[in-house]
C-alpha positions as a Markdown table, in Angstrom:
| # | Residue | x | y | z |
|---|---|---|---|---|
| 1 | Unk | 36.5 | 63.0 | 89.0 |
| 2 | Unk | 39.7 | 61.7 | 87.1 |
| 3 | Unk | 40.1 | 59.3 | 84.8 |
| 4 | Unk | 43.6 | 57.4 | 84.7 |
| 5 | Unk | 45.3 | 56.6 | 81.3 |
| 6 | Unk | 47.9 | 56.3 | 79.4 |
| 7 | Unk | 47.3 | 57.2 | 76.0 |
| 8 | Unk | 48.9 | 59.5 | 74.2 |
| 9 | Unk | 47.7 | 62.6 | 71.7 |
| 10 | Unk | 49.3 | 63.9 | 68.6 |
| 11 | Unk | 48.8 | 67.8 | 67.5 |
| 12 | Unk | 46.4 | 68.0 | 64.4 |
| 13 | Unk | 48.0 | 71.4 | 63.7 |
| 14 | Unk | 50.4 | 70.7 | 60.8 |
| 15 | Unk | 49.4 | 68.2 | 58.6 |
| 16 | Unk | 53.2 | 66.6 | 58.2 |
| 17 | Unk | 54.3 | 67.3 | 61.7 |
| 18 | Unk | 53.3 | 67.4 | 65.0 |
| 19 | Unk | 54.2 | 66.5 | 68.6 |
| 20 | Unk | 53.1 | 63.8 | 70.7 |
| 21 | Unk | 52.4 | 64.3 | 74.5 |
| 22 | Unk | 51.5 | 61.3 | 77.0 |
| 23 | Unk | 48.4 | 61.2 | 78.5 |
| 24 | Unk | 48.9 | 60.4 | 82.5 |
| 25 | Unk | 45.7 | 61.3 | 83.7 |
| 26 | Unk | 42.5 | 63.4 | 82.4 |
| 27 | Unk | 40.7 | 65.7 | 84.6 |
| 28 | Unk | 38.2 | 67.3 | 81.9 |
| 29 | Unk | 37.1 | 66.6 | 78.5 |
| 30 | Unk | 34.1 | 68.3 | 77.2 |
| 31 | Unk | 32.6 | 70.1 | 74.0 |
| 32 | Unk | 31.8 | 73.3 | 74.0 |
| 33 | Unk | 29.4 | 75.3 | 71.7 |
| 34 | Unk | 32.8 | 76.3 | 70.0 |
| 35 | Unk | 35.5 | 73.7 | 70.7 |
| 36 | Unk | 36.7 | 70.3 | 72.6 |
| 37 | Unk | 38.3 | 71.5 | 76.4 |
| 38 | Unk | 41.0 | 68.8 | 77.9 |
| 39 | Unk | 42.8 | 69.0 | 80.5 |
| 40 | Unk | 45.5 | 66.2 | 81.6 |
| 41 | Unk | 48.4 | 65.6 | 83.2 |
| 42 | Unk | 51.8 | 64.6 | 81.8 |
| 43 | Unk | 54.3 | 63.9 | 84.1 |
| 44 | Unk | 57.1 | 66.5 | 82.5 |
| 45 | Unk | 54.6 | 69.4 | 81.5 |
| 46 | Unk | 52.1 | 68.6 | 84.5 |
| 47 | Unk | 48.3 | 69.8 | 83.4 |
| 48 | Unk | 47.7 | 70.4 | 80.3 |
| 49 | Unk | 45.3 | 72.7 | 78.5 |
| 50 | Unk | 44.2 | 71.4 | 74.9 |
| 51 | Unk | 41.6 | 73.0 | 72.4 |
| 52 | Unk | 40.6 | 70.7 | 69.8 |
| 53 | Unk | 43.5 | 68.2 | 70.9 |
| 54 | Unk | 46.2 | 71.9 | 70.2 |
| 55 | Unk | 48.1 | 72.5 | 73.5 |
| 56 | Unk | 47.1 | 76.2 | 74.5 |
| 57 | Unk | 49.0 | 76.0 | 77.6 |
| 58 | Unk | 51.0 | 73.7 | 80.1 |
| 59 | Unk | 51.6 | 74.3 | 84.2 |
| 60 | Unk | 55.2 | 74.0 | 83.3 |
| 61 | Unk | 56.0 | 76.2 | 80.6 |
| 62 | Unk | 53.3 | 78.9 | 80.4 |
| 63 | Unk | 55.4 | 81.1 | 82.3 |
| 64 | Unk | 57.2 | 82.0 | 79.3 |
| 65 | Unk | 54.7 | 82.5 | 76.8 |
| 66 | Unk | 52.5 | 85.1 | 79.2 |
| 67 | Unk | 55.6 | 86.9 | 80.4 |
| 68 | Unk | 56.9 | 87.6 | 77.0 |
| 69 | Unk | 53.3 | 88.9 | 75.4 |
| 70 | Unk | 53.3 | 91.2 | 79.0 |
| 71 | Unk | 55.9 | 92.2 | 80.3 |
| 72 | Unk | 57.6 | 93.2 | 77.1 |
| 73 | Unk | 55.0 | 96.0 | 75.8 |
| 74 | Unk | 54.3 | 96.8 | 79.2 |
| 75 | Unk | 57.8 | 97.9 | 80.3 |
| 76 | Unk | 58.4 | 99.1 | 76.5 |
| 77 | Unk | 55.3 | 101.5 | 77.2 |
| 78 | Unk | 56.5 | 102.7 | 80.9 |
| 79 | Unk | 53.2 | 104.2 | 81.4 |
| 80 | Unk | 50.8 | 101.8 | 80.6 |
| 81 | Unk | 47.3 | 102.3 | 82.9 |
| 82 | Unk | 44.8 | 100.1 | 80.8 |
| 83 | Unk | 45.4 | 96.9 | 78.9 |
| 84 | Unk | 42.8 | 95.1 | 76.6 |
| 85 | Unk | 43.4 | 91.4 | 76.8 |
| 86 | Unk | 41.9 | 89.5 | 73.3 |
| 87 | Unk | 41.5 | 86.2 | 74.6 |
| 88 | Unk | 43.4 | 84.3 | 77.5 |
| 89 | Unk | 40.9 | 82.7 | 79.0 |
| 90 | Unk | 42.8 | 80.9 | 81.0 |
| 91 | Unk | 43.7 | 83.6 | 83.1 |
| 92 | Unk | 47.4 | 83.2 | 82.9 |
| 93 | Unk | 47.9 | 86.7 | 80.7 |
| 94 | Unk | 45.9 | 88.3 | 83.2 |
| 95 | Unk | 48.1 | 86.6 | 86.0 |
| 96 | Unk | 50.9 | 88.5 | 84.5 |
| 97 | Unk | 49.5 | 91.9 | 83.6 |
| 98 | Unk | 48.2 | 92.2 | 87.1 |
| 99 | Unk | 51.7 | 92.3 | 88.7 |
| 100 | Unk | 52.1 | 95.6 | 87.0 |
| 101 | Unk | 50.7 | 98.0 | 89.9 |
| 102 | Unk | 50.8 | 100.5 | 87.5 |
| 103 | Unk | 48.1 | 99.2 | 85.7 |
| 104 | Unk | 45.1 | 100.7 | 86.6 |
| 105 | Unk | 42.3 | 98.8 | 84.5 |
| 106 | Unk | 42.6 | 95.4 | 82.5 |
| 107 | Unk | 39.6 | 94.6 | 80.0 |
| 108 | Unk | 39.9 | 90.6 | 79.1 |
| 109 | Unk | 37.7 | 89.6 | 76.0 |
| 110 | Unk | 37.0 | 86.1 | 75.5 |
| 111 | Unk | 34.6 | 84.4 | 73.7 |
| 112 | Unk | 34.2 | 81.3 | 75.4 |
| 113 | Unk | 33.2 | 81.4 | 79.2 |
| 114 | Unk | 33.1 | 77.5 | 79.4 |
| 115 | Unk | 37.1 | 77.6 | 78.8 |
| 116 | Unk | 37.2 | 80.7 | 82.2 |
| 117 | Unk | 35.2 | 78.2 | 84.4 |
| 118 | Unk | 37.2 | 75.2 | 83.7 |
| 119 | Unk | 40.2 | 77.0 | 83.8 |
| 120 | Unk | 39.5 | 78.2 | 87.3 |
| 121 | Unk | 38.5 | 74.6 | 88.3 |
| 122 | Unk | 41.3 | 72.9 | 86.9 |
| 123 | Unk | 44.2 | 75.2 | 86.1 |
| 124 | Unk | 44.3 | 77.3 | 88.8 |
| 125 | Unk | 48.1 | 77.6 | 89.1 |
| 126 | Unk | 47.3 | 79.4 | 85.3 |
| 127 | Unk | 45.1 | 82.5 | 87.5 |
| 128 | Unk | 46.6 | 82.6 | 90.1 |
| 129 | Unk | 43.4 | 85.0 | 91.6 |
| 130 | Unk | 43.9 | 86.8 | 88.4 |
| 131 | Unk | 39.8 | 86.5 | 88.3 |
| 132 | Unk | 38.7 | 88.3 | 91.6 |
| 133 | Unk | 41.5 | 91.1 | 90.9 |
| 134 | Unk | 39.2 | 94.2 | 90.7 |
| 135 | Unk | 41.3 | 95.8 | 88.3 |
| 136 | Unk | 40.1 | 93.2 | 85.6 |
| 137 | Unk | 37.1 | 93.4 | 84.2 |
| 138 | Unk | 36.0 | 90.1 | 82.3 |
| 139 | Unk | 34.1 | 90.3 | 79.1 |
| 140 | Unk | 32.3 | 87.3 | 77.4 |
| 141 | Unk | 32.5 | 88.0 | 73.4 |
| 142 | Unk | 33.9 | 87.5 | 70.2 |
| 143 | Unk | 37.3 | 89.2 | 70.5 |
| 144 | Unk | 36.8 | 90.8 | 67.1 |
| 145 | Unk | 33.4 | 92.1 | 67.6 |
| 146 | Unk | 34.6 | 93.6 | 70.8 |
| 147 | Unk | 37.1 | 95.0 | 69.3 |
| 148 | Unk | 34.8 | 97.0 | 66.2 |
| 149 | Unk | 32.2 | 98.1 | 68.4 |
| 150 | Unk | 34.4 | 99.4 | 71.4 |
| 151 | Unk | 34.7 | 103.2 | 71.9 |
| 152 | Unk | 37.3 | 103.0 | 74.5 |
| 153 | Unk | 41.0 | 103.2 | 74.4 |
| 154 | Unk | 44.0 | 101.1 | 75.9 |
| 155 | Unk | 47.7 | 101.8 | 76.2 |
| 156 | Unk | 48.5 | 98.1 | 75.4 |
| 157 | Unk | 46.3 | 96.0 | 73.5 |
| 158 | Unk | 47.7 | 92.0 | 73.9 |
| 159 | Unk | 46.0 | 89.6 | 71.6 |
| 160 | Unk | 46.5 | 85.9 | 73.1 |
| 161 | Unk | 44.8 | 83.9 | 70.0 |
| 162 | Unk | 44.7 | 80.5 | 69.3 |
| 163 | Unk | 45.9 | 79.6 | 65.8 |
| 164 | Unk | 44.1 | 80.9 | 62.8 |
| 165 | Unk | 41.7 | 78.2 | 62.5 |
| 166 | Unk | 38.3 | 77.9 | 63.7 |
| 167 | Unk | 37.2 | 80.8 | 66.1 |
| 168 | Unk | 40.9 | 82.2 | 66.1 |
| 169 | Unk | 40.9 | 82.9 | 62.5 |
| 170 | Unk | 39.3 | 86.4 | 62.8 |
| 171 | Unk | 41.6 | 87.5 | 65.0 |
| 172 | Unk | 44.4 | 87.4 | 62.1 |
| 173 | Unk | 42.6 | 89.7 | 59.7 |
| 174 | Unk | 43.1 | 93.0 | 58.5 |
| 175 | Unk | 40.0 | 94.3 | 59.3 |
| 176 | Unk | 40.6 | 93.1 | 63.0 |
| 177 | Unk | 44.1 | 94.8 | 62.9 |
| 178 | Unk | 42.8 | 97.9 | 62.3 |
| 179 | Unk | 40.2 | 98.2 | 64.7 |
| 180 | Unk | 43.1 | 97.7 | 67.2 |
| 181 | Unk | 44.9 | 100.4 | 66.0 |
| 182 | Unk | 42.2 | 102.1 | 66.4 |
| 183 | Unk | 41.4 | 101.3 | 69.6 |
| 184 | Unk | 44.8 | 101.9 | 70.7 |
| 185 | Unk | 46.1 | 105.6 | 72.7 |
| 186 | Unk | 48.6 | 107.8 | 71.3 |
| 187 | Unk | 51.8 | 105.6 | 71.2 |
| 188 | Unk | 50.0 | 102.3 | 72.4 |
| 189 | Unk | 51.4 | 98.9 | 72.1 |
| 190 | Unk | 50.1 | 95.9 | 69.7 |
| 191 | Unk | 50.8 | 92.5 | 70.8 |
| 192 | Unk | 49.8 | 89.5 | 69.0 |
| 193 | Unk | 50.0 | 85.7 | 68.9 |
| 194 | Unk | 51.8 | 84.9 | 65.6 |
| 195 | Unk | 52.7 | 80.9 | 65.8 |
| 196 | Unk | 55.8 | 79.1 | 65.2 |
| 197 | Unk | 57.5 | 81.1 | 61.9 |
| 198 | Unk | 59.0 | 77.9 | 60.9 |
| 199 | Unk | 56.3 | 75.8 | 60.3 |
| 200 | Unk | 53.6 | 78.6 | 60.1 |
| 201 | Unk | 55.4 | 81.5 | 57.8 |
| 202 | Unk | 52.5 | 82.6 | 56.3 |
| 203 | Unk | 50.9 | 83.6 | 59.3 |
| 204 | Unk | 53.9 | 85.7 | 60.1 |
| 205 | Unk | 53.5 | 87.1 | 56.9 |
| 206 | Unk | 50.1 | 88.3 | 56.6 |
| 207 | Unk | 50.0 | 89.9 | 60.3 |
| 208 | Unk | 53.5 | 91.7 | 58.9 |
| 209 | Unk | 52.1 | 93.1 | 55.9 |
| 210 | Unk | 49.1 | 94.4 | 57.8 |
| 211 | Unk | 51.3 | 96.1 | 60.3 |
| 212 | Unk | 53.4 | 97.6 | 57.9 |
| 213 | Unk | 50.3 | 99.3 | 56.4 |
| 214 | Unk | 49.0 | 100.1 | 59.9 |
| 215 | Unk | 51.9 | 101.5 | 61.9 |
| 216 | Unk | 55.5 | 103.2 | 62.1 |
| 217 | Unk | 57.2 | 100.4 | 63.8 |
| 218 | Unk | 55.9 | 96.9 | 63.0 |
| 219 | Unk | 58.1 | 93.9 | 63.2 |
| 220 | Unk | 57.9 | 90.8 | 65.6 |
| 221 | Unk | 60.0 | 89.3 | 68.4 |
| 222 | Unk | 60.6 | 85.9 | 69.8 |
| 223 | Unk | 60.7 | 83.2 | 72.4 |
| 224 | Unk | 61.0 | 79.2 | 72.6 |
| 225 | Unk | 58.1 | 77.5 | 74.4 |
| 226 | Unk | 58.9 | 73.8 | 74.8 |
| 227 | Unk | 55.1 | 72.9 | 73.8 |
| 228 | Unk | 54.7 | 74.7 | 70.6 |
| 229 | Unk | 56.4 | 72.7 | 68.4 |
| 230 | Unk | 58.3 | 73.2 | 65.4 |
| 231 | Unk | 61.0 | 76.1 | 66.8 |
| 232 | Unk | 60.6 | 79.6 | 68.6 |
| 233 | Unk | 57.6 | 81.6 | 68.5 |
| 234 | Unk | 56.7 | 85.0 | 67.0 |
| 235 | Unk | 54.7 | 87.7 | 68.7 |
| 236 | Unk | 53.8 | 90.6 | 66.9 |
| 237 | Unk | 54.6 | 93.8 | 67.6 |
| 238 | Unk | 53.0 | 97.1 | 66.0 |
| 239 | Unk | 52.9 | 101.0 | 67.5 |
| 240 | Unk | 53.9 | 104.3 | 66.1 |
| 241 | Unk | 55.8 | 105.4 | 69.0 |
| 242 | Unk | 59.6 | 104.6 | 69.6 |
| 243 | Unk | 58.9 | 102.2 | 72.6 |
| 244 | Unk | 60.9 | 99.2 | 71.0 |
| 245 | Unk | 64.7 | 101.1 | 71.3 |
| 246 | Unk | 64.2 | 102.1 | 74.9 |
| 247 | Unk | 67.1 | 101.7 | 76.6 |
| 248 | Unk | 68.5 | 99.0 | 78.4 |
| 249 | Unk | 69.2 | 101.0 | 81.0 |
| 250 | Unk | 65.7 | 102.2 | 80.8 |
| 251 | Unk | 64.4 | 98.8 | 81.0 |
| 252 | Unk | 66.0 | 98.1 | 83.8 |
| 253 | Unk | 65.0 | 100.9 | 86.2 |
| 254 | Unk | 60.8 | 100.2 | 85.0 |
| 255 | Unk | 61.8 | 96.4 | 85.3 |
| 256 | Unk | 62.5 | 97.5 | 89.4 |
| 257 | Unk | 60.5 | 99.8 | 89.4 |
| 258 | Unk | 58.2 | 97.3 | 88.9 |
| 259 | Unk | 59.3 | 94.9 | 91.0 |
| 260 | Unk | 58.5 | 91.7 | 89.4 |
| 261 | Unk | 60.3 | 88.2 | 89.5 |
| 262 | Unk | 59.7 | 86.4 | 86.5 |
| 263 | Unk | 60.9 | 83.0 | 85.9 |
| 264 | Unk | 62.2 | 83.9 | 81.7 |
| 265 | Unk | 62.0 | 87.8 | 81.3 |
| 266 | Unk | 64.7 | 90.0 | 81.7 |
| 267 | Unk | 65.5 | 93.3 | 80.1 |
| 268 | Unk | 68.4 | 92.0 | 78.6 |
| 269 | Unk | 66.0 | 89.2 | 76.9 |
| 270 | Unk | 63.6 | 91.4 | 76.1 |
| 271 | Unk | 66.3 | 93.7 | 74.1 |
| 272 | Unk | 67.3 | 90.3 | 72.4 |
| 273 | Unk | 63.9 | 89.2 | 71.6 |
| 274 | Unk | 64.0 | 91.9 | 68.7 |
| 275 | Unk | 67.3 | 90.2 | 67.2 |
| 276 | Unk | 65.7 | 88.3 | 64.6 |
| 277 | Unk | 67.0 | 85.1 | 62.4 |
| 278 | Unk | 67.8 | 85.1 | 59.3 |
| 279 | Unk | 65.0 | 82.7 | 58.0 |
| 280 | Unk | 62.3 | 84.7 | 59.8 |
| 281 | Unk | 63.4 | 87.9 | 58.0 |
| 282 | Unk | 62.9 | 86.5 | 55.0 |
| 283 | Unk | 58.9 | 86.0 | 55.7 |
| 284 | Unk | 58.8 | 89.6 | 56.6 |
| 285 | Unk | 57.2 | 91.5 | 53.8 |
């Protein structure tokens, strides 16, 4: 059942800022044990995914935001066989680890199961089948409990958080950091959700200084998704192996190798992804 409208939402997420999206037309709105789900339709972004009235995800610009946190580690690795997903219930992460053939196993932890069975209703263009893919194997937890008590090891370990508010925020900790490194083979991959550095520096911060302490190469990467406002976003990026200055040569023979056809990643944008800005230098510890 829908609901036609046409109000419009502003993002609670910074208290002096925030971006306003028009309401078209609702298709869910519920609260869950842990947050309020929405899903509506504007007509530039199409469906719209919304947790506590933040924008999590959009059918029109996802694509950039889940290629970026997979495809970049993955190809990085070049021998990646079993992924831990924190989060992504949506299934869109998932979506895009899958393409990988060379993954063998995909663990996806998300604390929320009401946010996977909405998702499959009403997004999904997000999953694309991610869900009955027998190579994933779908946990219902909290992300960092998962993540202390778990004895087995991944090659890439992406964290799709929402901001650190709410049930996100333990996902930003350094407790939580180093249970991942932990978790994490011989020259595994770190991921990580890190927010808009412009408006959300400290964040950026924080997640730096604990990588720093945690791993040889730690430093962050970026990409501009139209819905999170406020400038490009960060994604963290901690290992102790070399992956990050593989070749782009290299790149580009995994990259067909693989056989993918993204819709934003390319080895050359993945090698420029790295190139930070001055300002975001600055927050790095």
């Amino acid at each position: 059942m829908s609901t036609d409208t046409s109000d419009w939402i502003r993002e609670p997420l910074h208290a002096d800022y925030g971006q306003g999206l028009k309401v078209e037309e609702v298709f869910y709105d519920s609260k869950t044990e842990h947050q309020r789900l929405r899903v509506f339709r504007n007509n530039t972004f199409g469906r719209i995914l919304t947790l506590d009235d933040v924008v999590q995800t959009t059918e029109g610009d996802n694509f950039i935001y889940h290629e970026m946190l997979t495809h970049v580690p993955i190809l990085a690795h070049g021998a990646a066989k079993r992924v831990l997903i924190i989060g992504g219930g949506d299934g869109g992460m998932a979506r895009e680890v899958l393409k990988h053939q060379s993954v063998e196993h995909v663990t996806m932890v998300e604390i929320d199961a009401g946010v996977v069975e909405f998702s499959k209703e009403h997004l999904p263009t997000l999953s694309q089948g991610a869900f009955d893919d027998p190579r994933l194997n779908l946990v219902i937890n909290d992300g960092a409990l998962f993540m202390k008590e778990t004895t087995d090891r991944f090659d890439v370990i992406i964290v799709d958080s929402t901001d650190p508010i709410g049930p996100g925020e333990v996902l930003f900790t350094d407790t939580f950091y180093g249970h991942a490194k932990r978790a994490l083979t011989p020259g595994g991959i770190l991921v990580t959700q890190n927010g808009v550095p412009f408006m959300q520096g400290d964040e950026l911060t924080n997640t730096m200084r604990a990588f720093q302490a945690l791993f040889a190469d730690a430093t962050c990467y970026m990409a501009t998704i139209p819905t999170y406002a406020g400038g490009p976003m960060a994604f963290g990026w901690g290992t102790d192996s070399d992956a990050r200055h593989v070749t782009l040569e290299t790149l580009q023979t995994r990259f067909q190798a693989a056989k993918l056809t993204p819709d934003y990643y390319t080895p050359e944008v993945h090698q420029g992804a790295f190139a930070l800005p001055g300002y975001v230098l600055k927050l790095m510890p």
